[in-house]
ROPA-805450 format. One record per residue (C-alpha): x, y, z. Coordinates in steps of 0.25 Angstrom, whole numbers, padded with zeros to 4 digits. Layout:
ROPA-805450
+-------+-------+-------+
:    xx :    yy :    zz :
+-------+-------+-------+
:     X :     Y :     Z :
...
+-------+-------+-------+
This chain:
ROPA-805450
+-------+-------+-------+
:    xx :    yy :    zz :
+-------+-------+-------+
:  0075 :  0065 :  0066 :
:  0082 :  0075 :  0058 :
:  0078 :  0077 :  0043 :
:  0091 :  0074 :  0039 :
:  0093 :  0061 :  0046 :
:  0080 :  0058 :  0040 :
:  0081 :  0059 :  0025 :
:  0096 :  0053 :  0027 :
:  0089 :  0039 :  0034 :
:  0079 :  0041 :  0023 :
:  0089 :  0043 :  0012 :
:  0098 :  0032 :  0016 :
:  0085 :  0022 :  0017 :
:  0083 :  0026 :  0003 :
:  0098 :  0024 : -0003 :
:  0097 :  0010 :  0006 :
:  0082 :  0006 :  0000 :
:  0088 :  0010 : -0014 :
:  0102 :  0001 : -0012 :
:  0093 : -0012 : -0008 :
:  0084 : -0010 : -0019 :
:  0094 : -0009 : -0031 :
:  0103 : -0020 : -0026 :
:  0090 : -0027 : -0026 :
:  0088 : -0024 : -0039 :
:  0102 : -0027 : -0043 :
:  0101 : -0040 : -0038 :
:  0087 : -0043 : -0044 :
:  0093 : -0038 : -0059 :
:  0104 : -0047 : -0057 :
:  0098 : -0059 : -0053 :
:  0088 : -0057 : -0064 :
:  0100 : -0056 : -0074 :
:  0108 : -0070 : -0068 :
:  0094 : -0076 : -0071 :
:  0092 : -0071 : -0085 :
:  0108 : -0075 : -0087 :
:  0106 : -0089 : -0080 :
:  0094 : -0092 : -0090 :
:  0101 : -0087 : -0102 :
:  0112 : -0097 : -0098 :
:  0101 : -0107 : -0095 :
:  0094 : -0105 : -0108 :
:  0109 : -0106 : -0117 :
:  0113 : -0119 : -0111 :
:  0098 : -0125 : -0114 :
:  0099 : -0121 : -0128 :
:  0112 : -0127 : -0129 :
:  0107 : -0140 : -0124 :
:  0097 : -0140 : -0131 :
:  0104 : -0138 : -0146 :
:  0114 : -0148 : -0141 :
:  0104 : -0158 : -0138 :
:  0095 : -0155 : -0152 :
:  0109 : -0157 : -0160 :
:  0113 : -0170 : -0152 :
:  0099 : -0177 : -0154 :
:  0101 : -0174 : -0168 :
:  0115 : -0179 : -0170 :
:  0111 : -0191 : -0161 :
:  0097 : -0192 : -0172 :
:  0109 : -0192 : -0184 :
:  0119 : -0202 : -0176 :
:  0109 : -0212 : -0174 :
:  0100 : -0212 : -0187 :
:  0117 : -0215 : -0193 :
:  0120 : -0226 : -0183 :
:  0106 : -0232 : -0187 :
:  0110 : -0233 : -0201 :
:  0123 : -0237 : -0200 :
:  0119 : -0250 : -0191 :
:  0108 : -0253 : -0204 :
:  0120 : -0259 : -0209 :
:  0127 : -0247 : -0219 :
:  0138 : -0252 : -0226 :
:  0152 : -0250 : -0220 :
:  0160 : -0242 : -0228 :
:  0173 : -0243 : -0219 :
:  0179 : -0245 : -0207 :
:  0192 : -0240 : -0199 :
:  0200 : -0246 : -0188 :
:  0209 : -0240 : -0179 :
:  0217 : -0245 : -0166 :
:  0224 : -0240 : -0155 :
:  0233 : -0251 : -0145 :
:  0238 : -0247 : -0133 :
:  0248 : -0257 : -0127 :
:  0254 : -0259 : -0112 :
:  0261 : -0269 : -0106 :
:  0266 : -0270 : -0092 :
:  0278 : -0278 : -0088 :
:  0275 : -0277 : -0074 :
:  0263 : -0285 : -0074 :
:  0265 : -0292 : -0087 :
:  0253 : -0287 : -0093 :
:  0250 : -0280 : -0108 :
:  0239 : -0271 : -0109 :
:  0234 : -0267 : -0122 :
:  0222 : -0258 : -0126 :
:  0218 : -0257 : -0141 :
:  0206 : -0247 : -0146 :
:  0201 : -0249 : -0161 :
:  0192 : -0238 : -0166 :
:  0182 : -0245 : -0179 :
:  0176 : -0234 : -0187 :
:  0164 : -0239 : -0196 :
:  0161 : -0230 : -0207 :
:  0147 : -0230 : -0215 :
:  0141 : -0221 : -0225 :
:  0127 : -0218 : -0220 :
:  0115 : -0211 : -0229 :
:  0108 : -0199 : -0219 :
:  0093 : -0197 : -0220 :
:  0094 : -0182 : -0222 :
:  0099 : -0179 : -0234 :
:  0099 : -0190 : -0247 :
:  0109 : -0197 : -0253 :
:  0119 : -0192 : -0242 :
:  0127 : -0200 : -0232 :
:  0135 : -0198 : -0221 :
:  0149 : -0206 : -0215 :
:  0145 : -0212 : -0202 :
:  0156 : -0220 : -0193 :
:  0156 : -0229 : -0183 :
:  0165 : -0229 : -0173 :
:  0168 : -0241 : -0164 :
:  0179 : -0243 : -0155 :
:  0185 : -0255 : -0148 :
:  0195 : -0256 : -0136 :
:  0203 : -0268 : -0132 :
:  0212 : -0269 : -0120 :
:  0218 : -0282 : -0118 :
:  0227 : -0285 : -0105 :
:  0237 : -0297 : -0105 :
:  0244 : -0302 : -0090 :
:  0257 : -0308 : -0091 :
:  0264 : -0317 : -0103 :
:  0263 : -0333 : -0102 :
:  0271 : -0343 : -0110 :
:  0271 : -0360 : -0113 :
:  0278 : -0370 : -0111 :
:  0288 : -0365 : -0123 :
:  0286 : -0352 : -0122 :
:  0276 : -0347 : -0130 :
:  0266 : -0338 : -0125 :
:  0253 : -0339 : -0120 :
:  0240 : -0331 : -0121 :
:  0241 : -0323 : -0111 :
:  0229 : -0319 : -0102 :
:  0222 : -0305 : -0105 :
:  0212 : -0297 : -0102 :
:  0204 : -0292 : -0113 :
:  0193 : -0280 : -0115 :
:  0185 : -0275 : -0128 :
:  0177 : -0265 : -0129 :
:  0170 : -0262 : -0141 :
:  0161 : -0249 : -0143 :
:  0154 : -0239 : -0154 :
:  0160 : -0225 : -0152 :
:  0147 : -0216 : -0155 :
:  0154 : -0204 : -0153 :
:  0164 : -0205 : -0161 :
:  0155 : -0208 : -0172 :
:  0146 : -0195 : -0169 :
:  0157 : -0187 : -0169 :
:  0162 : -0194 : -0184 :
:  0146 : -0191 : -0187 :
:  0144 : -0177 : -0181 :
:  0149 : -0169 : -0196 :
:  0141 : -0178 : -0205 :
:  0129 : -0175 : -0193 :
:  0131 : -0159 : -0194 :
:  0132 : -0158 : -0208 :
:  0121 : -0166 : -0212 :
:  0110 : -0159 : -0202 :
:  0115 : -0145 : -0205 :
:  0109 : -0147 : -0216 :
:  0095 : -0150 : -0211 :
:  0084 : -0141 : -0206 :
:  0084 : -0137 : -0195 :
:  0068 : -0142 : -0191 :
:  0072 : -0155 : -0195 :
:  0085 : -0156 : -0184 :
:  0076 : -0151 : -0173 :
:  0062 : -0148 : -0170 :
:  0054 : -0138 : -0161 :
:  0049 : -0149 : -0151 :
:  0064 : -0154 : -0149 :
:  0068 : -0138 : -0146 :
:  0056 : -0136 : -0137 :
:  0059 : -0148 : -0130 :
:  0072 : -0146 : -0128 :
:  0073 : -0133 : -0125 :
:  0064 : -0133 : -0113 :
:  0070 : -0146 : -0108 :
:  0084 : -0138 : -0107 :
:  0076 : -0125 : -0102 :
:  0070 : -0131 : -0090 :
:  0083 : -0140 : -0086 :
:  0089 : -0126 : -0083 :
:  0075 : -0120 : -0077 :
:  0070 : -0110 : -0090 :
:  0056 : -0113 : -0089 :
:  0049 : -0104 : -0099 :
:  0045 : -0101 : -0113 :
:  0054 : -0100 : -0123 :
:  0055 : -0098 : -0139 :
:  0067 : -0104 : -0150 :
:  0069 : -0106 : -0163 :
:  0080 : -0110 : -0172 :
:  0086 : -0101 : -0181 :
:  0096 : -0105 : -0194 :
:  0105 : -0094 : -0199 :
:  0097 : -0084 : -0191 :
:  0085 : -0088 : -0197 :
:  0073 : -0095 : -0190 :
:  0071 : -0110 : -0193 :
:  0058 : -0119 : -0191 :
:  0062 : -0122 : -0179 :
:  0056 : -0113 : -0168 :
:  0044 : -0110 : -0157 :
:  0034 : -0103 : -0163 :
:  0037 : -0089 : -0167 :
:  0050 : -0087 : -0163 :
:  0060 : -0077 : -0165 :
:  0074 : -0074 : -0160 :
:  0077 : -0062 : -0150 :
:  0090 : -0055 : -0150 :
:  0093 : -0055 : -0136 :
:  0082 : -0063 : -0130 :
:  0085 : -0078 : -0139 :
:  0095 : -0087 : -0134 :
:  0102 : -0098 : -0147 :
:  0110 : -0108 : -0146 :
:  0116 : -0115 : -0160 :
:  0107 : -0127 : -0165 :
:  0114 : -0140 : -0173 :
:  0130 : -0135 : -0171 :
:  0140 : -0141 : -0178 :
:  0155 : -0146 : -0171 :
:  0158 : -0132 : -0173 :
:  0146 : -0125 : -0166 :
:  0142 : -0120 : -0179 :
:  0127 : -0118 : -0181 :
:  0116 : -0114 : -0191 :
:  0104 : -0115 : -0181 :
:  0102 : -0107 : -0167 :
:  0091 : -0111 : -0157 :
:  0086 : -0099 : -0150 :
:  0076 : -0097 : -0139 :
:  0069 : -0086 : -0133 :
:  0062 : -0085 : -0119 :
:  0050 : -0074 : -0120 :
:  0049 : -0076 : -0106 :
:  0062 : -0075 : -0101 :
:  0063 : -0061 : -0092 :
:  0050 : -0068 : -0086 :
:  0057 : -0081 : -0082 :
:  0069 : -0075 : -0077 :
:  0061 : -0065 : -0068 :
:  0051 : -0079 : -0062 :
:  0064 : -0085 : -0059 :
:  0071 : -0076 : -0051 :
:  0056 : -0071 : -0048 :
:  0057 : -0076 : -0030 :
:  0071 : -0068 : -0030 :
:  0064 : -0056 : -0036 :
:  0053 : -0057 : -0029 :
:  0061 : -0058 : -0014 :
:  0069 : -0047 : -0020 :
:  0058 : -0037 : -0022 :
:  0049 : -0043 : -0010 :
:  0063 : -0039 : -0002 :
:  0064 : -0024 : -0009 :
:  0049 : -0022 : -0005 :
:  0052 : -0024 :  0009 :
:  0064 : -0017 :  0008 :
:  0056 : -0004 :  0000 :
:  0044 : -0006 :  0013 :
:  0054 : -0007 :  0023 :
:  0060 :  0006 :  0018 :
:  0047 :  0012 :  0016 :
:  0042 :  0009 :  0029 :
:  0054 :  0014 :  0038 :
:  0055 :  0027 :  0029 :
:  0038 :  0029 :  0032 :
:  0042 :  0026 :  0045 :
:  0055 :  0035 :  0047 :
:  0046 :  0046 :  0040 :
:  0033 :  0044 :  0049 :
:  0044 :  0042 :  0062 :
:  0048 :  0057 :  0057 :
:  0032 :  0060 :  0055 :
:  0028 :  0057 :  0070 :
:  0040 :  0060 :  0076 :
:  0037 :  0077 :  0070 :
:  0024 :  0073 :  0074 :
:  0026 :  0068 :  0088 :
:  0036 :  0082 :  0091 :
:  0025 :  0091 :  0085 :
:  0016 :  0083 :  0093 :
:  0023 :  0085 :  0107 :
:  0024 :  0100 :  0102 :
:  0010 :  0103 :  0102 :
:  0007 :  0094 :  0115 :
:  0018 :  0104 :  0122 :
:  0011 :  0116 :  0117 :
: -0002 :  0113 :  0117 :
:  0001 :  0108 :  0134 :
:  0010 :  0119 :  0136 :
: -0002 :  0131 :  0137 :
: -0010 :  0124 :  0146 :
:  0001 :  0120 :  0156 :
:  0004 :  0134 :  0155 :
: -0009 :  0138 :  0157 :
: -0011 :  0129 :  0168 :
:  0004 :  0135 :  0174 :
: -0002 :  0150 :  0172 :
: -0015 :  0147 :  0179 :
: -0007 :  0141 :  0192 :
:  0001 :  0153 :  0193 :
: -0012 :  0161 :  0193 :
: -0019 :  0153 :  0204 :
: -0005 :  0154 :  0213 :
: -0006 :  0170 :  0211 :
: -0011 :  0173 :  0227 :
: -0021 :  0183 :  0218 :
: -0029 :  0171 :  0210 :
: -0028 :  0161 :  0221 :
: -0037 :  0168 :  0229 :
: -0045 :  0170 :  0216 :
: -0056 :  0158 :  0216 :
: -0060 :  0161 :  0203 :
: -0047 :  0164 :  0196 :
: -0042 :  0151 :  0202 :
: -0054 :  0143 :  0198 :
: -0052 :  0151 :  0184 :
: -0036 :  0145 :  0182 :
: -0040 :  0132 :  0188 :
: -0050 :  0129 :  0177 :
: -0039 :  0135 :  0167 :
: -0031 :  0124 :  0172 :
: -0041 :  0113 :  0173 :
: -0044 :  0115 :  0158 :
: -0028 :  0116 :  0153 :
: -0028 :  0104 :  0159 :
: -0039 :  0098 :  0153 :
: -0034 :  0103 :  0140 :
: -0019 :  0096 :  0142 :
: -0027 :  0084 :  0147 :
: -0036 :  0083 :  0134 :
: -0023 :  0084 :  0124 :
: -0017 :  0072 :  0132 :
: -0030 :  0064 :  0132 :
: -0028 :  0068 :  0116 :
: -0015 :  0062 :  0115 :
: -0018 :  0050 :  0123 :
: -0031 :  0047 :  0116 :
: -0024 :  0046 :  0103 :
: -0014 :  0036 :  0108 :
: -0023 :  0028 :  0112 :
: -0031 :  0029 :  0102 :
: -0020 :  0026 :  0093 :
: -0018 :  0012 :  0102 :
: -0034 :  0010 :  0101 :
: -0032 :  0009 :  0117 :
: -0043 :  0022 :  0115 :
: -0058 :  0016 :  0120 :
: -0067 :  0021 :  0110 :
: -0081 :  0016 :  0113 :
: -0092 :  0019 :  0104 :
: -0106 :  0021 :  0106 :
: -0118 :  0026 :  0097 :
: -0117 :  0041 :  0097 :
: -0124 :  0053 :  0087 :
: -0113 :  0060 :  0079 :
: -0121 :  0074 :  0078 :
: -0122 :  0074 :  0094 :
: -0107 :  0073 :  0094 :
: -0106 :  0082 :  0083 :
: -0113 :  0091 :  0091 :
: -0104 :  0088 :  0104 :
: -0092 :  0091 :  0097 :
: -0095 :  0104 :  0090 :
: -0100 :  0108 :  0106 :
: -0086 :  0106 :  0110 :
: -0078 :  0116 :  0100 :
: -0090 :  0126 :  0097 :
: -0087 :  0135 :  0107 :
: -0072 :  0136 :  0103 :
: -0077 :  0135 :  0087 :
: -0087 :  0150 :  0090 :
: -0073 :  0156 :  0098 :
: -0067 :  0155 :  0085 :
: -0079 :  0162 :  0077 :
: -0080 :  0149 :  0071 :
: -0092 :  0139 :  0068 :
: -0095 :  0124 :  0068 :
: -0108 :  0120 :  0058 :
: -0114 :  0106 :  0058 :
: -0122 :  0099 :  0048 :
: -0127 :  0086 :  0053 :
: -0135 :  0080 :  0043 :
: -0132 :  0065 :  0046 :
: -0144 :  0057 :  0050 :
: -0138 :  0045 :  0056 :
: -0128 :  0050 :  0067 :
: -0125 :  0039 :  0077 :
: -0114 :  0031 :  0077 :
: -0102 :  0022 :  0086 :
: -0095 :  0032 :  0093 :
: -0086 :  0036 :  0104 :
: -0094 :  0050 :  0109 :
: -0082 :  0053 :  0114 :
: -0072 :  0053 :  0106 :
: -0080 :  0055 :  0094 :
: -0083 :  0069 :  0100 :
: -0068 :  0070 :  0101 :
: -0066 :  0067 :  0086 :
: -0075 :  0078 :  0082 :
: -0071 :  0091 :  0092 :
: -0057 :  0087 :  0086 :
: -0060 :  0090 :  0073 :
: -0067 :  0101 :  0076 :
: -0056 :  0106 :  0085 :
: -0049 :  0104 :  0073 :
: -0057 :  0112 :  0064 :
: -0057 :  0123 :  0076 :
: -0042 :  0124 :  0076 :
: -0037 :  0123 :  0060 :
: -0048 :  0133 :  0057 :
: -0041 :  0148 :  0055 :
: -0051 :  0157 :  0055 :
: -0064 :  0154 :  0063 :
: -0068 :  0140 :  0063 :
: -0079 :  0134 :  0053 :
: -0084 :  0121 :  0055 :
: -0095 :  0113 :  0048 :
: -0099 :  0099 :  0053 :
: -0109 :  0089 :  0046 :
: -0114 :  0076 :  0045 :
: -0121 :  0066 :  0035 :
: -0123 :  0051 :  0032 :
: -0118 :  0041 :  0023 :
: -0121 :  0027 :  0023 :
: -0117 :  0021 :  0037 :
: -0109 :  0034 :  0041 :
: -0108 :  0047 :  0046 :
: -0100 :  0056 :  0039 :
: -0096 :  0069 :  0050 :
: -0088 :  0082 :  0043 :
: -0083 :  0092 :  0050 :
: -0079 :  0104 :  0041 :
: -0068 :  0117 :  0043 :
: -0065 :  0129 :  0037 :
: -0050 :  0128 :  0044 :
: -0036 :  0129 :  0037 :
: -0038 :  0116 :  0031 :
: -0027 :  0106 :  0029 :
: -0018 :  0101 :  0017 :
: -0018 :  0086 :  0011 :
: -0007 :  0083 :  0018 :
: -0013 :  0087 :  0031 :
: -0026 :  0079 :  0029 :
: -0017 :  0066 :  0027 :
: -0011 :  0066 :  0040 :
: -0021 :  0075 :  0051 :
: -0027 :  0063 :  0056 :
: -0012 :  0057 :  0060 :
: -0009 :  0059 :  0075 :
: -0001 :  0069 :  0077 :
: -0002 :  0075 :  0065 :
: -0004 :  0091 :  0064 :
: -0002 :  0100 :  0052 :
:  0011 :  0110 :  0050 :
:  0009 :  0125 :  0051 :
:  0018 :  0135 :  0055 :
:  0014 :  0133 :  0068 :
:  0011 :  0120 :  0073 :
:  0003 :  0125 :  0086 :
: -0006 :  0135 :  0079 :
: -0017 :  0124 :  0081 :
: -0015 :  0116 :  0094 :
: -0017 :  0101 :  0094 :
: -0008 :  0088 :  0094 :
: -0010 :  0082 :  0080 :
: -0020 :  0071 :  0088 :
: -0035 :  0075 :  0086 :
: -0037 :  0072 :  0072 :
: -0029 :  0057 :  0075 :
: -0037 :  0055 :  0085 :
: -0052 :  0058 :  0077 :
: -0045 :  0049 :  0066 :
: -0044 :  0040 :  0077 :
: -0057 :  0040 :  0083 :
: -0063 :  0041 :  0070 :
: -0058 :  0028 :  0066 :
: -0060 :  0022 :  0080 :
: -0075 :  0024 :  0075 :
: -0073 :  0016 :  0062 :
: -0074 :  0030 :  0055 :
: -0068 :  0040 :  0044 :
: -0062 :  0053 :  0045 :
: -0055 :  0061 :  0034 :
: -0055 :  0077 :  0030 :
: -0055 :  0084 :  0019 :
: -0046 :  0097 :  0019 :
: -0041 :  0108 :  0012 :
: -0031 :  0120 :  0016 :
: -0037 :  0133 :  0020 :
: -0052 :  0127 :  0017 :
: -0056 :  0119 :  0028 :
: -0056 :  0105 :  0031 :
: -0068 :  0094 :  0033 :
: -0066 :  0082 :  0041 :
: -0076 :  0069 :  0038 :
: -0079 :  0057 :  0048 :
: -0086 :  0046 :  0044 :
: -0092 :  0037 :  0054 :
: -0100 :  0024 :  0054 :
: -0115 :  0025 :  0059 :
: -0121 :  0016 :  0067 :
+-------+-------+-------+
């Protein structure tokens, strides 16, 4: 995949990631601010039920302590009368229809218990309707005429609200002049209020108070006070004209929290939803990147196999030639000389296959490891046999320092042999000048801690992290100065493991490098 093509799939990822996120966001913020919307509507039509409902128990208190007193038998003062007649008659059917409404108003003077020496016009108003219905005319013997039949209905009734309505002036301007603790009290607001409250779902706490003229009354919960911004009021006691000297106003310390607990499943979703969207982006772009990884891997990879097969095919080709020559083929030791050449590039092309095909299966745990009780130092010794002749070709040396006193452990001789000659191959081939290699052992409780130690190039952090990863190689100027295929340290991590063991090294550039295993004993 071209570079470009890359960060442009990566750039549009991002712009698409970013998009989802903010209308997310958007939406979130907006529902939030329809909530707090919705509950400041809530909260407004509570508290105008509520000081409705406060100043209608009290008018209701007034209107009937008045009624009382007035059926105790006060003295009349005066009465007025007044009638409306409404008169039809139908020709057709010889009927007469009449309909008569009279409207008694009973006017008494009635002392109030709030102030002495006063008194207040109270009036009642009664009405009485009467419709009478007359079917046909009927005369005597000498003309005169008769009663005629008819149909008749009364109905008699109190008018209440027509007497509140009289009363309401005399009701305003006698309270007014009360306090306000003796109109209401705090266990009617409470009350009240979070009856009203919870009919429209506001379930939490809440503070009020009533202020007169801006200024605080007795009537409040605990220590209140008033905050621009944050209190809702409603007018207390208004007169007919909604005129008012008291407000009510309430407070919610835990507003933000309610609001948030109520839309909290919807928030919730949403970010539950944006998490997967972040992992899901996360993981393709880890993906993409480790796609792009392997891939440059994989290429350097088949680089290496091409180069590190293409000398001994060519050797092989060379030494065919050779025993073709009519010179050499006549020539027993000669030929036995290139067959031998041939026999052992083959071996070498064999062996890097079995390498590639050993960590495939190893990586399908299709690899069988069996393990038997083996001595570490013998091995040690085994594998420092195998390199020791190419190690003195370079001028170079390999020390060991074993000092462990328990050495045997579970292990497969055979591929345990093969994790060590790897890393000392290892240490062979980064090692610049003549190679310098130091191996110990020792004990610690239950394990057997094995380090091999160079004097090589050494490696940087960055390196350290990824060496045991297949495939992996470091970067120089040029990638074949040191042959190999990126498998062998894979495969001792493997082996390693495979052995319910510990590997890790410790490195720095142009110093040398140690590498430490740490295996269970038996």
């Amino acid at each position: 995949m071209r570079k470009r093509i890359f960060v442009l799939i990566i750039v549009l990822m991002s712009i698409a990631l970013i998009g989802i996120i903010s209308v997310q966001v958007f939406w979130i913020k907006n529902t939030i601010q329809i909530t707090e919307e919705q509950f400041t509507s809530n909260v407004r039509f509570a508290l105008a039920k509520v000081s409705e409902d406060i100043k209608e128990r009290e008018f209701e208190e007034f209107y009937d302590d008045i009624s009382e007193r007035v059926s105790e038998g006060n003295r009349l003062n005066y009465s007025d009368i007044s009638k409306f007649i409404y008169e039809k008659i139908d020709t057709t059917n010889n009927e007469k229809f009449t309909y008569s409404q009279s409207i008694i108003e009973a006017n008494y003077k009635v002392p109030t218990e709030f102030f002495e020496n006063d008194s207040i016009d109270f009036k009642e108003i009664f009405s009485k309707e009467e419709i009478v219905i007359v079917k046909g005319q009927i005369f005597d013997n000498k003309g005169s005429l008769v009663n005629p039949p008819e149909e008749k209905y009364i109905k008699i009734g109190r008018i209440d609200e027509a007497q509140k309505a009289v009363l309401e002036p005399a009701f305003d301007a006698i309270t007014s002049r009360l306090p306000i603790h003796k109109r209401v009290s705090n266990e009617e607001i409470t009350y009240r209020l979070i009856n009203e409250l919870e009919k429209r779902g506001i379930d939490t706490d809440f503070k009020y108070g009533i202020y007169s003229n801006g200024l605080a009354t007795q009537v409040k919960s605990g220590y209140f006070r008033k905050e621009v911004g944050k209190s809702y009021k409603v007018p207390m006691f208004a007169d007919a004209n909604g005129n008012s000297n008291f407000q009510l106003y309430v407070t919610f310390p835990e507003k933000k929290n309610f609001i948030l607990a109520s839309i909290s499943k919807i928030l919730v979703l949403s970010a539950f939803f944006v998490l997967i969207i972040i992992l899901s982006f996360v993981s393709a772009l880890y993906q993409l990147v480790r796609q792009k990884q392997i891939s440059e891997i994989k290429t350097d990879f088949i680089n290496n196999m091409t180069h590190e097969f293409k000398t001994p095919i060519a050797t092989i080709n060379l030494a065919l030639d050779a025993i073709k020559n009519p010179k050499i083929i006549n020539d027993k030791e000669k030929v036995l000389r290139y067959v031998k050449m041939i026999r052992d590039e083959n071996k070498r092309m064999h062996a890097q296959v079995e390498n590639v095909l050993r960590i495939s299966k190893l990586e399908k745990n299709q690899l069988d490891v069996s393990k038997e009780k083996v001595d570490v130092h013998d091995i040690i010794e085994e594998a420092i046999t195998h390199v020791n002749l190419l190690v003195e070709d370079k001028g170079g040396y390999i020390k060991s320092d074993l000092k462990a006193n328990f050495t045997e452990i579970l292990a497969n001789e055979f591929h345990f042999n093969n994790v060590l000659v790897n890393m000392l191959d290892n240490s062979i081939k980064y090692s610049d000048e003549a190679p310098k290699i130091t191996i110990t052992t020792e004990n610690t409780d239950k394990y057997i801690i094995i380090k091999i130690k160079d004097k090589g190039i050494g490696m940087s952090k960055s390196v350290q992290k990824n060496i045991f990863k297949k495939f992996y190689r470091e970067e120089s100027g040029n990638i074949h100065n040191v042959k190999g295929h990126g498998l062998g340290l894979a495969y001792v991590k493997k082996i390693i493991e495979i052995h319910q063991g510990e590997i890790y090294v410790e490195s720095e550039k142009g110093v040398g490098s140690t590498f430490t295993l740490r295996l269970p004993l038996i």
